[in-house]
N, CA, C and O atoms as a DFTB+ gen file, in Angstrom:
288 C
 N C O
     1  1      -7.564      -6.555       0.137
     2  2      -6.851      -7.296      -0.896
     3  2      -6.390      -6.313      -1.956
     4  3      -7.148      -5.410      -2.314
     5  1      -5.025      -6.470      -2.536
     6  2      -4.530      -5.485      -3.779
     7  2      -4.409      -6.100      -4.645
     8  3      -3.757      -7.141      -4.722
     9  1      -4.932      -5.648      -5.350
    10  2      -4.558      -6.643      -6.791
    11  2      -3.709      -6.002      -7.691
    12  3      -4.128      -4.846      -7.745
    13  1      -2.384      -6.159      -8.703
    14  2      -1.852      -5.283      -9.309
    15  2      -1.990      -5.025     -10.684
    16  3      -1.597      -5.963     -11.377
    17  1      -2.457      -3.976     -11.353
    18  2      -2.996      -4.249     -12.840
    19  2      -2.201      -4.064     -13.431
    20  3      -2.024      -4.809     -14.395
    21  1      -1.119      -2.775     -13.136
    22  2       0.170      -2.554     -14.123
    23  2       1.079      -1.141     -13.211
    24  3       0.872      -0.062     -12.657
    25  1       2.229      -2.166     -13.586
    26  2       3.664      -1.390     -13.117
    27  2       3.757      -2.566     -11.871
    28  3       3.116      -3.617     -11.858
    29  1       4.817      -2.063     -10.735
    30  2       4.820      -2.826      -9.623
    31  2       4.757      -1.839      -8.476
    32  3       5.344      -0.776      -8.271
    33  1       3.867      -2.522      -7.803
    34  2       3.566      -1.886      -6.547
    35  2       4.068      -2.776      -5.099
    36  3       3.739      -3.878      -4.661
    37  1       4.997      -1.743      -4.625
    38  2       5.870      -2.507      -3.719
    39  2       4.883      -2.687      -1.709
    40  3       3.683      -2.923      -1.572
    41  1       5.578      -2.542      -0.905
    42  2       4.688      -3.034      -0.045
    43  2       5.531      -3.373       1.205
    44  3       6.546      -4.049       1.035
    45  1       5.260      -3.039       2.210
    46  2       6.320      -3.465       3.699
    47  2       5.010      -2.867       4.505
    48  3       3.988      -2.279       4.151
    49  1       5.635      -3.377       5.962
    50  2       5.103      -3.710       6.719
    51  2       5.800      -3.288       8.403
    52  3       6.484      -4.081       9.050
    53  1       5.451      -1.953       8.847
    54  2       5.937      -1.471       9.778
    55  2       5.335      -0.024       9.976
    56  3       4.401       0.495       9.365
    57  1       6.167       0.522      11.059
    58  2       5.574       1.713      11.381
    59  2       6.587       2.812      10.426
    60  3       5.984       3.836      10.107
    61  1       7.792       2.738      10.021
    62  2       8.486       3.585       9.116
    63  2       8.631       2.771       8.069
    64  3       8.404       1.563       7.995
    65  1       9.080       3.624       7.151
    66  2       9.415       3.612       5.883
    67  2      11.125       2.568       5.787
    68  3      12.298       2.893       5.970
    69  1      10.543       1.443       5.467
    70  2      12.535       0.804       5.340
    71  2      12.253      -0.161       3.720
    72  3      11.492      -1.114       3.549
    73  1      12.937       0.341       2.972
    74  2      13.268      -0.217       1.312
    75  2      13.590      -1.613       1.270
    76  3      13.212      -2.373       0.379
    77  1      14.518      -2.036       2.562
    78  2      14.650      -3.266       2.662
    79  2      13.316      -4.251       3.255
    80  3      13.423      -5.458       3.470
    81  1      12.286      -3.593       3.422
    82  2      11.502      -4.687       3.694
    83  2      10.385      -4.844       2.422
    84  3       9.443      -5.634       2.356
    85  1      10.629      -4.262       1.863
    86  2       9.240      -3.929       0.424
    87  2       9.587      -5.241      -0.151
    88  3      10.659      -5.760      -0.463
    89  1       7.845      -5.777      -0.218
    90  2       7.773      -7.037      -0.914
    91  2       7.249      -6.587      -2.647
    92  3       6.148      -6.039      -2.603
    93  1       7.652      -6.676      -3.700
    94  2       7.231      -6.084      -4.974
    95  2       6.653      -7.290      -5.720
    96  3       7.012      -8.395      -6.128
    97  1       5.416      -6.387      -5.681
    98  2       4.153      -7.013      -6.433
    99  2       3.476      -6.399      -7.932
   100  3       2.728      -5.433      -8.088
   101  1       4.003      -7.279      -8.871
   102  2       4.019      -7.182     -10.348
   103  2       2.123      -7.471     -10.577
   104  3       1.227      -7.789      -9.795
   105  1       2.176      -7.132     -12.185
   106  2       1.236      -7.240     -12.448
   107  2       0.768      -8.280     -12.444
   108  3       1.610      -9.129     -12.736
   109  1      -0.849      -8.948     -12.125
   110  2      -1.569     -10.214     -11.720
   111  2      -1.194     -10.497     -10.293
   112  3      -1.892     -11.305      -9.680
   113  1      -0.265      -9.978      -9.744
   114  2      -0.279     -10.895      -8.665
   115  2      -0.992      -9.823      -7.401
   116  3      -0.998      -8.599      -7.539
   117  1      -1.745     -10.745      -5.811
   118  2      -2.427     -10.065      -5.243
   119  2      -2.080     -10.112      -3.557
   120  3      -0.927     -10.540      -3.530
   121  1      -2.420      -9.932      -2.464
   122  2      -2.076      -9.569      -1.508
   123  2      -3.130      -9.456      -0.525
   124  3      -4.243      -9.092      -0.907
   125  1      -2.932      -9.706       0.622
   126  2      -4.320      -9.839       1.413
   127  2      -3.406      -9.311       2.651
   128  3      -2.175      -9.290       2.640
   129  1      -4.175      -8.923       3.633
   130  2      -3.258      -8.197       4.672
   131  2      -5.115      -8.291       5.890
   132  3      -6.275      -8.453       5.514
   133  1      -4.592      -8.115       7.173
   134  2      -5.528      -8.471       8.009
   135  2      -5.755      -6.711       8.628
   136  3      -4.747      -6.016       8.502
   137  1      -6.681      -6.197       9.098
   138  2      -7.347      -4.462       8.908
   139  2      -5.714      -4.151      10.703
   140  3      -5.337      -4.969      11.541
   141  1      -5.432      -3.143      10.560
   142  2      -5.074      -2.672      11.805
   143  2      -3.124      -2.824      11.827
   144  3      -2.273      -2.712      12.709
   145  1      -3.105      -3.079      10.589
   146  2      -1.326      -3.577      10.996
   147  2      -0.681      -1.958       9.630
   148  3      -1.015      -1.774       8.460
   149  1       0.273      -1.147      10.521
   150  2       0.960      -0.635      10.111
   151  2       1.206      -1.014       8.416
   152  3       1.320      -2.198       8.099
   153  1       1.270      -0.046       7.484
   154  2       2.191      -0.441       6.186
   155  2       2.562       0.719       5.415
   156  3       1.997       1.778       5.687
   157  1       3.343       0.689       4.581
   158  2       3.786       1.755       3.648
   159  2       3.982       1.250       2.675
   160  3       4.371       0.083       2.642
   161  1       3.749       2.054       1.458
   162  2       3.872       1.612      -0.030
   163  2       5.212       2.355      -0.738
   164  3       5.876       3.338      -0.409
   165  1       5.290       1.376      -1.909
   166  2       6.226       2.793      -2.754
   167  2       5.692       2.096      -4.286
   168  3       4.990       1.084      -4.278
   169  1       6.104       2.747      -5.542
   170  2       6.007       2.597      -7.230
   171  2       7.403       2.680      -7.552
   172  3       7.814       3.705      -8.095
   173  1       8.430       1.438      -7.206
   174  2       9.771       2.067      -7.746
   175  2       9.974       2.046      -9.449
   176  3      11.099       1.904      -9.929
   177  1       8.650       2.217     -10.379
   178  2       8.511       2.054     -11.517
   179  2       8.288       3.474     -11.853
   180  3       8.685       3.922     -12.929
   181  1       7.487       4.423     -10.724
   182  2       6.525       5.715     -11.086
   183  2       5.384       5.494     -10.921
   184  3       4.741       6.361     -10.329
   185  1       4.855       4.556     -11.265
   186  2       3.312       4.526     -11.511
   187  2       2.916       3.294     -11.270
   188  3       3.692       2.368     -11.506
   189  1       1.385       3.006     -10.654
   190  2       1.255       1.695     -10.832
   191  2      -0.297       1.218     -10.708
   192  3      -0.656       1.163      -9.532
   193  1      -1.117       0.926     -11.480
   194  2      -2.585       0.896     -11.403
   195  2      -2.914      -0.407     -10.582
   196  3      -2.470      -1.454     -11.054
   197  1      -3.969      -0.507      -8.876
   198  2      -3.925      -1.086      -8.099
   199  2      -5.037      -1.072      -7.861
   200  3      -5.613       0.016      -7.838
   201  1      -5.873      -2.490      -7.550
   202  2      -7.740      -2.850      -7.226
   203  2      -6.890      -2.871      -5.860
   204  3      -5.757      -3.240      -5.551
   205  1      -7.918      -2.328      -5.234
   206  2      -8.106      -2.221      -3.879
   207  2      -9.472      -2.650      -3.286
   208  3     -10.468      -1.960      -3.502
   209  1      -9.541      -3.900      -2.459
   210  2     -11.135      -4.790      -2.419
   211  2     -11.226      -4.762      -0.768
   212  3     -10.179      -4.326      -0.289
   213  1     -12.014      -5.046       0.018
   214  2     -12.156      -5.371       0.985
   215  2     -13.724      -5.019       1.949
   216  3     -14.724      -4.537       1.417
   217  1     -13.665      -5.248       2.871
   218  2     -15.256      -5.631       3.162
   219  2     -15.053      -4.364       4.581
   220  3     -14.260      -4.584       5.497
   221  1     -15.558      -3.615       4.544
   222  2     -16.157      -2.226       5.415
   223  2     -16.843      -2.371       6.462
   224  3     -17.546      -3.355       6.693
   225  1     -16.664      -1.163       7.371
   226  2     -16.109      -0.244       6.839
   227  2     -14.603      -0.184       7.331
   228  3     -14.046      -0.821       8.225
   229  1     -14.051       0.924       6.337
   230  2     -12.803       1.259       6.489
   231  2     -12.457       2.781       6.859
   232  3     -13.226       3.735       6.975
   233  1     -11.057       2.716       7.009
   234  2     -10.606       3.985       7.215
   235  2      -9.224       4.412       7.071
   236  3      -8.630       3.352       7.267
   237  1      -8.149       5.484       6.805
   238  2      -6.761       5.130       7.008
   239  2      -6.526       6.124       7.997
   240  3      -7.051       7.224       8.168
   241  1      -5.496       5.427       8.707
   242  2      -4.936       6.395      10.223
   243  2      -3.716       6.421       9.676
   244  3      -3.300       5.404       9.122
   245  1      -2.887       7.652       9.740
   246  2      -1.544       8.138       8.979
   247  2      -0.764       7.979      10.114
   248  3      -0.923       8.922      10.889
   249  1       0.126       7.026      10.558
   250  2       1.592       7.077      11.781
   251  2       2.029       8.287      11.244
   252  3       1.922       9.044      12.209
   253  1       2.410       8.873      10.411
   254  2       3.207      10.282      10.196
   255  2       1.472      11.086       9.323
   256  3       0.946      10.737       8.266
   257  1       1.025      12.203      10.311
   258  2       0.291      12.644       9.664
   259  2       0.679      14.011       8.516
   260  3      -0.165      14.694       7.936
   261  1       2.283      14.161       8.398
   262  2       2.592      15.249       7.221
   263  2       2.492      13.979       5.634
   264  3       2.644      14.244       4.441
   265  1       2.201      12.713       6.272
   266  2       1.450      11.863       4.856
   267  2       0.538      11.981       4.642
   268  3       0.254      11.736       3.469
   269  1      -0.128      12.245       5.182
   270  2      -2.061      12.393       5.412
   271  2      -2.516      13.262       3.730
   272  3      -1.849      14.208       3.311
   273  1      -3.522      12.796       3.112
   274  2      -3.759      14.253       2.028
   275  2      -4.201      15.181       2.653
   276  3      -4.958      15.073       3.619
   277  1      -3.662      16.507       2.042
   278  2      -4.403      17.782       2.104
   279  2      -5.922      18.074       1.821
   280  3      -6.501      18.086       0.735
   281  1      -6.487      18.340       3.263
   282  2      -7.732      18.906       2.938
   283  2      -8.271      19.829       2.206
   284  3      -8.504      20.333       3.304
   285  1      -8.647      20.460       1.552
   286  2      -9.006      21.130       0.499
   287  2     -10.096      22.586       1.321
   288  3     -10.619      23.443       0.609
Protein backbone atom coordinates (compact mmCIF):
# COMPACT_ATOMS: atom_id res chain seq x y z
CA UNK A 1 0.00 0.00 0.00
CA UNK A 2 1.40 3.79 -0.80
CA UNK A 3 0.23 6.29 0.87
CA UNK A 4 1.12 9.92 -0.38
CA UNK A 5 2.29 12.51 2.22
CA UNK A 6 3.46 15.32 -0.09
CA UNK A 7 4.06 16.26 -3.74
CA UNK A 8 2.49 13.67 -6.27
CA UNK A 9 3.64 10.46 -6.85
CA UNK A 10 2.69 9.08 -10.15
CA UNK A 11 2.39 5.27 -10.89
CA UNK A 12 1.74 2.78 -14.09
CA UNK A 13 1.72 -0.46 -14.51
CA UNK A 14 3.82 -2.51 -17.04
CA UNK A 15 7.04 -3.80 -17.95
CA UNK A 16 8.40 -0.25 -19.57
CA UNK A 17 8.26 3.01 -18.77
CA UNK A 18 4.98 4.76 -20.80
CA UNK A 19 3.83 8.53 -19.30
CA UNK A 20 0.61 7.77 -20.75
CA UNK A 21 -0.29 5.22 -18.37
CA UNK A 22 0.79 7.01 -14.91
CA UNK A 23 -2.06 7.19 -12.57
CA UNK A 24 -1.07 10.53 -10.22
CA UNK A 25 -1.51 10.21 -6.73
CA UNK A 26 -1.69 13.53 -4.65
CA UNK A 27 -1.33 13.99 -1.21
CA UNK A 28 -3.81 11.73 1.23
CA UNK A 29 -4.66 9.65 -1.30
CA UNK A 30 -3.47 5.70 -1.27
CA UNK A 31 -3.01 2.67 -3.49
CA UNK A 32 -2.89 -0.99 -2.98
CA UNK A 33 -1.41 -3.15 -5.73
CA UNK A 34 -1.29 -7.18 -5.40
CA UNK A 35 2.96 -8.51 -4.82
CA UNK A 36 4.40 -9.76 -8.45
CA UNK A 37 2.90 -7.30 -11.14
CA UNK A 38 5.44 -5.16 -13.05
CA UNK A 39 5.40 -1.13 -12.18
CA UNK A 40 7.29 2.04 -12.58
CA UNK A 41 7.11 5.26 -10.81
CA UNK A 42 7.88 8.88 -11.64
CA UNK A 43 7.68 12.64 -9.20
CA UNK A 44 6.55 14.88 -12.10
CA UNK A 45 6.71 17.54 -9.15
CA UNK A 46 10.64 16.51 -8.15
CA UNK A 47 9.97 15.20 -5.02
CA UNK A 48 7.51 13.36 -3.22
CA UNK A 49 7.32 11.91 0.47
CA UNK A 50 5.61 8.22 0.24
CA UNK A 51 4.47 5.44 3.31
CA UNK A 52 5.18 2.41 1.88
CA UNK A 53 3.14 -0.56 4.10
CA UNK A 54 2.76 -4.06 3.36
CA UNK A 55 3.01 -7.49 4.97
CA UNK A 56 6.53 -9.59 4.17
CA UNK A 57 8.50 -10.63 3.16
CA UNK A 58 9.45 -8.59 0.30
CA UNK A 59 11.80 -7.91 -2.31
CA UNK A 60 12.32 -5.75 -5.66
CA UNK A 61 13.31 -7.54 -8.98
CA UNK A 62 14.49 -4.65 -11.51
CA UNK A 63 12.97 -5.64 -15.45
CA UNK A 64 15.86 -3.20 -16.47
CA UNK A 65 18.65 -3.96 -14.02
CA UNK A 66 20.84 -0.49 -15.13
CA UNK A 67 17.65 0.72 -12.53
CA UNK A 68 18.74 -1.44 -9.86
CA UNK A 69 20.81 0.83 -6.97
CA UNK A 70 24.40 0.75 -6.93
CA UNK A 71 26.04 -1.50 -4.63
CA UNK A 72 28.42 0.18 -2.63
Amino acid sequence: TYTVLKGTWSIGWSEKFDETKLLALTPGSFNTEPAGVARFVATPDGEAIVQITGIGPTKADYVDVAHAPKKK
